[in-house]
SEKOL-881697 format. One record per residue (C-alpha): x, y, z. Coordinates in steps of 0.1 Angstrom, whole numbers, plus 5000, padded with zeros to 4 digits. Each point is the difference from the previous one (the first is absolute). Example, Ala and Ser with C-alpha at 12.3 -4.5 7.8 and 13.67 -1.06 7.14 Angstrom:
512349555078501450344993
***
This chain:
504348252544497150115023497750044973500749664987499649875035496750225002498849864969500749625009498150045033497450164981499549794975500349705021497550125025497350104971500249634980499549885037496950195003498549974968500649635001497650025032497450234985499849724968499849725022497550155026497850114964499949704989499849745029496650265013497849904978500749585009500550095034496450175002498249724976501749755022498850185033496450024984499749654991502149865027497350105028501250345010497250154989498049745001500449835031500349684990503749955016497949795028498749784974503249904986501349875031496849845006499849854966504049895006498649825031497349824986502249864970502649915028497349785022497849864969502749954973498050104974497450284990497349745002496750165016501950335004496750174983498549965036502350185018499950304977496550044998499950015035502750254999497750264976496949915021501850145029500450355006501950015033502449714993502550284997500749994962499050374990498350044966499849624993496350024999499750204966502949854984500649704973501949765012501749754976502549715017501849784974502549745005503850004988498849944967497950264999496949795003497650195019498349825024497450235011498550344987497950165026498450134967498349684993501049804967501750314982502449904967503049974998500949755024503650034999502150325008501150224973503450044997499650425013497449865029503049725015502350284999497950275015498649685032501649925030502049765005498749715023503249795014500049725026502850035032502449814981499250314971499249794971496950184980496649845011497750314977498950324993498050245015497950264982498050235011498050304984498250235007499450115037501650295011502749964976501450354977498750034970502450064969499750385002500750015037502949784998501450214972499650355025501749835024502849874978500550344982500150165039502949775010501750074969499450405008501849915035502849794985501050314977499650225030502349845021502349874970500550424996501150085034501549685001502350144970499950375018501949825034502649824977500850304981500350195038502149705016501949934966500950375003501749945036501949684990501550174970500950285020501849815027501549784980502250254978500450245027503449825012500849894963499450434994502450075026502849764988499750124972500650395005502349895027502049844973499850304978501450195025502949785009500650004960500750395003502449965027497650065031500949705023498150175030496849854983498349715020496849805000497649885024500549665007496849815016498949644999502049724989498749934966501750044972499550364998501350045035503449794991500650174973498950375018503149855022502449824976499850424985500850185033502949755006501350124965499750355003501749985032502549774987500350234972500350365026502549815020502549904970499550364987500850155034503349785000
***
């Protein structure tokens, strides 16, 4: 029985953890593309809420072009990297409404470009546009692969001792749970020969410990008729 109970632990424990490790290996790589894009390394988390704002107090993206000229023409308006970066806003249909590129085709979104812009939403949190920017100080491909493939590294890592604890703790449990169940269970054997002087340690009150008690009570119960 212990090593069944071993076993389940185990076994529990590992799908747990690998079921992490496969999630964490899969979400990095959106996670990170998402961070990228989505002004992390870009800085452009500023301009979102800026651009929110202006769509909140004009209603519409009309003469926006102004205000994001002026926001690549300025160097110390806090919005790191936006100087060397293309920056393409389009509206929820993914219209774009200004290229800081100049007159560059397409002049809609590709499906892989709406998916990989942010998300402009008003207070209420219907979608107003999409950001994209390129460029900047954003990762390149290879440097956003590294960095995936080190995360990965450290989800393994930590997925191993993860699975090296479990095997310790599932150990212990195991252990303390057929300890008592043990000791019945020679007890038992015992009382089966004849010894009634057998008893078993009787702690808690789970079902273990009633049944450590309803045993004791027997075997008295038992001594006392066979002293009689």
């Amino acid at each position: 029985m212990r090593n069944k109970l071993f076993l389940a632990f185990v076994m529990i424990a590992i799908v747990a953890i690998l079921a992490i490790i496969l999630f964490v290996r899969l979400d990095n790589p959106r996670q990170i593309r998402a961070y990228l894009v989505g002004g992390g390394m870009a800085g452009v988390e500023d301009l979102v809420t800026e651009l929110e704002d202006f769509y909140d107090t004009y209603g519409n993206w009309k003469n926006v072009g102004i205000f994001l000229k002026s926001v690549q023409e300025n160097p110390m308006g806090g919005h790191r990297g936006m100087m060397s970066q293309r920056i393409r806003l389009a509206d929820p249909t993914g219209k774009v409404v200004f290229d800081s590129a100049g007159d560059r085709l397409p002049s809609i979104l590709a499906d892989e470009e709406v998916k990989q812009a942010i998300i402009l939403h008003e207070v209420s949190g219907k979608k107003i546009g999409y950001l994209l920017p390129e460029g900047g100080v954003n990762f390149n491909e290879n440097a956003s692969t590294a960095l995936i493939n080190r995360l990965n590294d450290a989800a393994i890592r930590a997925g191993l001792i993860a699975i090296l604890i479990a095997l310790i703790l599932a150990s212990l449990l195991s252990w303390q749970i057929t300890k008592p169940i043990q000791q019945l269970t020679m007890a038992a054997q015992s009382l089966s020969k004849g010894d009634l002087t057998k008893r078993v340690t009787a702690n808690g009150e789970d079902e273990l410990g009633v049944l450590a008690k309803s045993f004791n009570q027997m075997s008295d119960s038992i001594q006392i008729s066979e002293k009689r």
